[in-house]
N, C-alpha and C positions, 0 to 999 in steps of 0.2 A: 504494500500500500504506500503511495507518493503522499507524502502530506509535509501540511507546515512542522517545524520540530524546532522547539527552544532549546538552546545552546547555551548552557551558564556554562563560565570556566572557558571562555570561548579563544579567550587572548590566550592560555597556556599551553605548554610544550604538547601536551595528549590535547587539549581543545581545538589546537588547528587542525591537528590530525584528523579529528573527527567530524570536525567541518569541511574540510575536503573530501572524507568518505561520503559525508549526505549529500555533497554537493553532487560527486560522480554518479550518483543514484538518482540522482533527480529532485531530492528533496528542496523545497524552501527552506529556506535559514534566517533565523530571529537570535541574533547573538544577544548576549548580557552582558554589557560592559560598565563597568566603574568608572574609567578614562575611554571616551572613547576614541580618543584620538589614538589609541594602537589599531585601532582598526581604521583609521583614515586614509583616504583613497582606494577602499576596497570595495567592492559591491557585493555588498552584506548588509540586512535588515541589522540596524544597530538599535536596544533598549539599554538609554541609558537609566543605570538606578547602583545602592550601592545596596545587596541582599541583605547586609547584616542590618540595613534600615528595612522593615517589615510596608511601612508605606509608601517605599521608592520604588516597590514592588509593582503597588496594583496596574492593573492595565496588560502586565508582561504575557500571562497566558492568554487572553483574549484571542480566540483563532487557529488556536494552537491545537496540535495533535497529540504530541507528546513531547517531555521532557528527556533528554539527556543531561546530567550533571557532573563537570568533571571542575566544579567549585570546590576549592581547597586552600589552606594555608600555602604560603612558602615551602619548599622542599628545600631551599638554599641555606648553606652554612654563612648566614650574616646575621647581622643583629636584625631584629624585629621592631616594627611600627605597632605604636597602641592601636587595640584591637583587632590585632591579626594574627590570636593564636590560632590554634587548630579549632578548639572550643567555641572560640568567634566565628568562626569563619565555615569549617569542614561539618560540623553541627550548627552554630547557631544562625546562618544564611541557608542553608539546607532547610533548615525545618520550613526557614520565611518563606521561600521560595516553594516547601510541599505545600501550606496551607495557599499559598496563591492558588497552585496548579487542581489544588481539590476546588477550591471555589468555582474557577475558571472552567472545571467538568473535562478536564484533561486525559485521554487516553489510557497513558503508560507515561509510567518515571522509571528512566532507567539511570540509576547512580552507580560510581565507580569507586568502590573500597579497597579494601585489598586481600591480599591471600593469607589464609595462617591464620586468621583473627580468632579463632576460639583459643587457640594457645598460648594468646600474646595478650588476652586481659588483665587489664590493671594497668598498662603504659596508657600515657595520657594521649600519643598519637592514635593509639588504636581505639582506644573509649570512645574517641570525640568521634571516629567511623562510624564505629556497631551504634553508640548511643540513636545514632541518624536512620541506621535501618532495620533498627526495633521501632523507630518512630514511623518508618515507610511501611512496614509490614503490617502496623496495627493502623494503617491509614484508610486499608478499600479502595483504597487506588491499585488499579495492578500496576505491577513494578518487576523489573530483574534489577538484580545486584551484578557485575561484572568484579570478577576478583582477580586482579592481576598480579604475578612478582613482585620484584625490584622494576623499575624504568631504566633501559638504557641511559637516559640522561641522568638520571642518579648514578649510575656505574663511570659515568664521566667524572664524577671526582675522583675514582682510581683512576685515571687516565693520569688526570691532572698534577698527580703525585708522583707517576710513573714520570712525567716530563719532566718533573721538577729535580727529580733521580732517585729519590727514597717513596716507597710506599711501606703508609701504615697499618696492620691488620689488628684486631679485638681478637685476641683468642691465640688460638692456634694457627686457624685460617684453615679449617678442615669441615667446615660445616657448608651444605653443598645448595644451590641455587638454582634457577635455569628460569635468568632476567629476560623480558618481553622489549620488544621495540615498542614505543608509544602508536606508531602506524598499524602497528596488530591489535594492541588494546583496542583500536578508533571503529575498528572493522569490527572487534566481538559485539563494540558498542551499539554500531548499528545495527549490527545482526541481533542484538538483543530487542531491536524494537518491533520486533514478528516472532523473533521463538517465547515457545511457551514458557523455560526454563525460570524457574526465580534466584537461581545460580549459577554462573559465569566463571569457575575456579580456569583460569588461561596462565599460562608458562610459556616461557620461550622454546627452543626446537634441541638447546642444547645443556646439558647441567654439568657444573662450574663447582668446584669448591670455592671460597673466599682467596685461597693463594692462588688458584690456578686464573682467575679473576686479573690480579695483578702482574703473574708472569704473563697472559695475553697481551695486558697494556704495553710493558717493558720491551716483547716480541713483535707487536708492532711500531712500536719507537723506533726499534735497533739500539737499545741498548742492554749493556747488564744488568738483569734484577740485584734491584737492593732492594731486601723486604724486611722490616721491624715489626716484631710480635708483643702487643702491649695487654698486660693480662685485664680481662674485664673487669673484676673488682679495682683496678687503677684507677678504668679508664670511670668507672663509677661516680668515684671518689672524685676526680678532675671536675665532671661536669657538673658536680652537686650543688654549686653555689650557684650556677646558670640558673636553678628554681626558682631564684627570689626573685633574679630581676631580668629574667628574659624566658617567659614560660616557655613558648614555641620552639625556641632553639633548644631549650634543655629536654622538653617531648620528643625533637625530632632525635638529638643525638642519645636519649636513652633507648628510644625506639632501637637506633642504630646499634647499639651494642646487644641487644638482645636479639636481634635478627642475624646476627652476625656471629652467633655463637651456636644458633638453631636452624636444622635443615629448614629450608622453605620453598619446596619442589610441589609444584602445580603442574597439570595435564597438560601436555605440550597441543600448542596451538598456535602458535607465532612460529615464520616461515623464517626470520632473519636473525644473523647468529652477530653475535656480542664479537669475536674477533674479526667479520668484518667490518662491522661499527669501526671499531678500534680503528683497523686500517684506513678507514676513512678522511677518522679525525686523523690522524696521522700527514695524512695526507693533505690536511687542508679541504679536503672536501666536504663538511661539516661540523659548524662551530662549537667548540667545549668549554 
C-alpha cells in the first residue's frame, strides 16, 4: 500500500536512510524536523515542531498513514544540551508524538529500539527504549518494533581510534556482535509497514567479536593493530561522575560497557558487511 508516512528522526544517520527507502517505493514523505533548515533545498514535506513540546505536535499526523520513528537522543560521544537525554527525547517525544498519531487515527507506528533489551534492563539507555514500547503496545495502535544491532556508524568510532593508532576495548574484546548498516535497518523499517510481525530482531550478514571489530579497522587503514584492554569495572568507575552532570553521555557510555562485555547476535538480515564499510571510510569514500 503507497501512502503518506511521517518520518520523525528524519534529519539522522538511519532517518535519511529510511527516507530514501519510502521514497524509492513511492511513498509520500512528511518529515519532523526541529531545525528545518537540515532539510533545506530538499523536496520533502517539512513539519516543523520540537516533539518533546507535546503542542508543536498537533497538526503533524493529519493525513497521514503511518508512522515511522527513528526519534532518539545523540548516539555521539560529546557533551549534551539540556533536554536531550535519552529520557527526553527516545521516551519522552515518543510518547508526544504516539498520542498525536492515536488522535490523528493513524494506521501503524513502527519504532526503532534495539536488540538484547530484555537483558540489558536497568541501563538508562535501554529503559528510556522499552519504557516507549510498553507504552506503544498498551496503545491499540498496531505497531512493529524493528530491533537492530550496533549501527555501522556507531562502529565508526572504532575506526576513528584505529586512525588515530590505538584502539580501546571494555573487557577482553571476546564478546561477539554482527553490526547492521543503517540502509538495512531503513528497509526492515519499511518492510515493517505491511508485515504482520510486532518484532523486527535484524543483524548484520557477519559476526565480529569486539577485537576482531578493531583489527578490521586497523586492516583497512594499513596499519598495525594497537589494541588496549580496559577492564569494565574501570571503565565503570571512570564514567561514574558523568551521572551528575551529563545524564545522556553517562547512559550512553554505561550502555556501552555492558554491550561490550555481552554477546549481542541478532538474525542476520542486512546484506552489507562492517569490513567493507571500513574500507570505504578508509578510502575516503564515506564520512567518519
Amino acid at each position: 500500500m503507497v501512502e503518506k508516512v511521517l518520518l520523525a528522526g528524519a534529519t539522522g544517520r538511519l532517518g535519511r536512510h529510511v527516507r530514501s527507502e519510502l521514497e524509492s517505493l513511492g511513498h509520500a514523505v512528511r518529515a519532523l524536523a526541529r531545525d528545518p533548515c537540515n532539510l533545506a533545498g530538499e523536496d520533502v514535506e517539512v513539519f516543523d515542531c520540537d516533539a518533546r513540546n507535546a503542542d508543536s505536535l498537533q497538526g503533524a499526523c493529519e493525513g497521514v498513514g503511518s508512522v515511522i520513528s527513528t526519534l532518539g537522543a545523540s548516539l555521539a560521544l560529546r557533551y549534551t544540551a539540556p533536554g536531550a537525554t535519552y529520557r527526553d527525547v527516545d521516551l519522552g517525544a515518543n510518547l508526544n508524538l504516539l498520542a498525536e498519531a492515536k488522535r490523528a487515527g493513524v494506521r501503524r507506528f513502527v519504532y526503532v529500539s534495539l536488540y538484547g533489551a530484555e537483558s540489558l534492563r536497568g541501563l538508562g539507555y535501554v529503559d528510556a527504549h522499552e519504557e516507549f514500547v510498553e507504552a506503544l503496545a498498551a496503545s491499540g495502535i498496531d505497531y512493529a518494533v524493528v530491533r537492530p544491532t550496533g549501527f555501522f556508524y556507531v562502529f565508526e568510532e572504532v575506526f576513528k581510534m584505529a586512525r588515530r593508532g590505538r584502539a580501546m576495548l571494555v573487557g577482553r574484546g571476546d564478546a561477539r556482535t554482527n553490526p547492521i548498516h543503517e540502509a538495512d535497518v531503513a528497509r526492515a523499517c519499511v518492510e515493517a509497514l505491511e508485515g504482520g510481525a510486532r518484532e523486527l530482531p535484524v543483524g548484520g550478514p557477519d559476526v565480529y567479536t569486539r577485537r576482531e571489530v578493531a583489527l578490521l579497522a586497523f586492516e583497512a587503514l594499513g596499519k598495525r593493530p594497537k589494541v588496549t584492554s580496559l577492564p569494565p569495572g574501570l571503565m565503570r568507575s571512570l564514567i561514574k561522575p558523568l551521572a551528575y552532570f551529563d545524564r545522556r553521555l553517562y547512559d550512553l557510555l554505561d550502555f556501552g560497557v555492558a554491550v561490550s562485555t555481552n554477546d549481542v547476535v541478532a538474525p542476520p538480515y542486512g546484506a552489507r558487511g562492517l569490513g567493507e564499510h571500513f574500507r570505504r571510510l578508509a578510502s575516503g569514500g564515506e564520512a567518519a
